[in-house]
Phi, psi and omega in degrees: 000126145340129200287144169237334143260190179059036194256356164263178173232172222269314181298310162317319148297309165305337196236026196270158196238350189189174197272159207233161211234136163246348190095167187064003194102000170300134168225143145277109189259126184236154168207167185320333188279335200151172176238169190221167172252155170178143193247114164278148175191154143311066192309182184287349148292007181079009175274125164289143209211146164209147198238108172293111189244041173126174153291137181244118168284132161205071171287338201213159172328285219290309191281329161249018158300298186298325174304308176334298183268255167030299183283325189277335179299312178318330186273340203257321184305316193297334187251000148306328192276338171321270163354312192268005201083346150294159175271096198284339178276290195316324187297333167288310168354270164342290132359312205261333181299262174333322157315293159320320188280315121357290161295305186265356168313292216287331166302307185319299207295300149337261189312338209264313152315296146007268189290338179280307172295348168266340208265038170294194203295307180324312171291351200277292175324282200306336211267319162307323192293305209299323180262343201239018189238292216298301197282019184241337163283164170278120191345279176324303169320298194310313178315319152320294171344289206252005197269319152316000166246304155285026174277293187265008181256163186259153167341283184323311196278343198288311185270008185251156205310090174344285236274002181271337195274173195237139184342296186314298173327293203296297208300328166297304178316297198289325180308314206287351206274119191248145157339116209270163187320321176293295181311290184320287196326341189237008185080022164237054179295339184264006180268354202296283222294003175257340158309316203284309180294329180306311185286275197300022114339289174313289172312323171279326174276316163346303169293296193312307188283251189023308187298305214288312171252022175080022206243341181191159192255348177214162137244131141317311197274018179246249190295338173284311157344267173332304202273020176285296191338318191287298182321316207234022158301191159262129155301134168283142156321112164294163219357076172337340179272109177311115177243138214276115180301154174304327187289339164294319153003273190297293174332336167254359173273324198300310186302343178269333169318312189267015187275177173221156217140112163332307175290322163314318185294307167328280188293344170286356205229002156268351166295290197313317170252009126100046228231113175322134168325308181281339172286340198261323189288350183257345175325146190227145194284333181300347181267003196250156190220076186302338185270341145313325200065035197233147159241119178263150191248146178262130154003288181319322163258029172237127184307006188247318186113018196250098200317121182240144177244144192213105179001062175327135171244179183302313200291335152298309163302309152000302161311305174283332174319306193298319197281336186287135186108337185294302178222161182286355212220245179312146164298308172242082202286135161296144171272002188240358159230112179329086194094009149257176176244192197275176198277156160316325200277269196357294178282349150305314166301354177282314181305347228246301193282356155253018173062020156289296181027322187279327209261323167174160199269175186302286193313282177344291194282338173282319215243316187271327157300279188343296191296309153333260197331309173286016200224304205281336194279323207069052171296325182209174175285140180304351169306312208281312199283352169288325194260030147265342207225000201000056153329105175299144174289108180324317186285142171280321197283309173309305182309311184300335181260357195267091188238033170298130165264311189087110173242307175302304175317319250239287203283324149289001161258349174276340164226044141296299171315304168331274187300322180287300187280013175199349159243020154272156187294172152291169201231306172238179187260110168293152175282157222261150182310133188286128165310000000 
């Protein structure tokens, strides 16, 4: 009887000219390019199927003996899965699917690993800044901007992957964050908690757009952020501003008396008129009304937003007297740009150069030794000494029927202040103006 499998030979295979049957559904398919194995076979759905099972090398006897038995295990594998009801090509199908499939998980994933590792938070920062800081700000802001930020985030969160860091991370960074060296240097190390927030401010839109392009999945840095920060933070001191005891006082208007300068005037005639820094650095000679004795401040410059008028005493006139000729327009003109007034910094550096600096701030020394004094002493009624200070009034009901100036109280008490601060002896020896 006729072999119906195994029927070719290794010589046969080498010297075959056309395709050839081994049986069992085996072939050798031969062409010009070359030969290949393929298996027909009857899958478990009634469908006829053929199955490639490789390339046949036949260079040599030997090399397609070996191919020869190699295609037939395969074929002896193939009809085994038969038996259980597999499908041996879809199961390769499948097999090569899932491979692919796979291969491209594990690329994603590469990239994905990738794209995590680039996006850090810096870079995250800067690619905002460059687009949403840089054309809409001002050079100095933009600068600002992101220089808060690589300033107070520590190294390690600065370079690590936005989308790993975590709230607890942000709320730890912004507690540790101290005064950057310029801020001691210029006195505003007591300013960090308005620093902190200005940075998670910053860090939550960072984040927001992060989100926006597929680079993180939350932001850490926003209102739960904000309300820890508040929770563990240090409370400021209500009215915060290192201030000068009243009894100290006079000993440091005599020492400002004797300074010289726009600016010493500047800070003498907001002491004097108990006045916020920026209403005084804004003075305009057109608001003094010397026959009156009166300074009126126009709304647009008063923090409640309301037009405040505010007593001359002799030791305020006094003042503008010294002052009067530096400019025709402002009161306290910089001396280093024509037609502006001074910088915020000015009056600080006056303190600085009679060595308080360590001790209290313009506000402080204007406003809060004022409030001391007038409060602890009974100089006036506390009505009086709030619309002296142009305090807004708290009460809503009270603000509304309540339109009293005190106008008279108000001016004797302001050069009661006058007079306490410049015809009383010294009380300590203050440290002597820096050369």
């Amino acid at each position: 009887m006729a072999t119906t499998i195994h029927r070719l030979t290794a010589l046969q295979v080498m010297q075959a000219k056309a395709d050839c049957d081994d049986g069992g559904g085996l072939l050798l398919r031969v062409k010009p390019s070359g030969a290949a194995w393929a298996w027909r076979f009857t899958a478990p759905d009634g469908r006829r199927r053929e199955m490639g099972l490789g390339t046949c090398p036949r260079k040599s006897q030997r090399a397609a003996g070996e191919s020869l038995e190699r295609t037939r295990a395969l074929v002896i594998e193939a009809r085994g899965k038969l038996a259980r009801g597999v499908d041996p090509l879809a199961e390769r199908q499948q097999v090569r699917a899932d491979a692919r499939a796979e291969l491209a998980r594990l690329e994603d994933e590469a990239k994905t690993t990738r794209d995590v590792e680039h996006w850090t938070l810096a870079r995250c920062a800067r690619d905002y800044h460059a687009r949403a800081i840089e054309p809409k700000k001002s050079p100095k802001h933009a600068a600002q901007w992101i220089a808060s930020l690589e300033n107070h985030i520590p190294a390690a969160l600065w370079g690590a992957p936005i989308v790993a860091i975590t709230a607890p991370q942000v709320v730890a960074a912004l507690l540790a964050m101290k005064p950057h060296p310029r801020a001691r240097q210029f006195g505003k190390a007591d300013r960090l908690g308005e620093t902190r927030g200005r940075v998670l401010q910053r860090l939550a839109a960072v984040w927001d757009d992060a989100i926006f392009h597929d680079r993180a999945a939350s932001n850490p840095a926003g209102a739960g952020t904000r309300r820890k920060i508040a929770e563990a933070a240090p409370k400021r001191r209500r009215g915060g501003h290192r201030a000068l005891a009243y009894a100290d006082a006079p000993a440091a208007l005599r020492l400002l008396s004797d300074a010289e300068g726009s600016a010493a005037l500047a800070l003498m005639f907001a002491v004097l008129t108990a006045s916020r820094t920026g209403e005084v650095l804004g003075a305009r000679w057109c608001e003094i009304d010397l026959a009156a004795k009166v300074w009126h401040i126009p709304a647009e410059r008063m923090k409640a937003r309301r037009p405040h008028d505010v007593p001359l005493t002799s030791q305020a006139l006094a003042v503008l007297a010294r002052a009067r000729g530096l400019a025709d327009d402002l009161v306290f003109p910089s001396p280093a740009a024509d037609g502006k007034p001074l910088s915020n910094m000015a009056m600080l550096t006056a303190l600085s150069r009679l060595g308080l600096r360590s001790r209290t701030t313009v506000h402080g020394l204007a406003r809060a030794t004022f409030s001391t004094w007038a409060n602890e002493l009974g100089i006036a009624r506390p009505d009086v000494i709030e619309a002296a200070l142009a305090h807004a009034e708290k009460d809503k009901t009270r603000a509304a029927y309540c339109r009293a100036s005190f106008d008279d109280e108000r001016r004797a008490l302001l050069q009661a202040w006058g007079d306490f601060l410049l015809n009383e002896a010294k009380v300590i020896q203050l440290p002597a103006r820096a050369a």
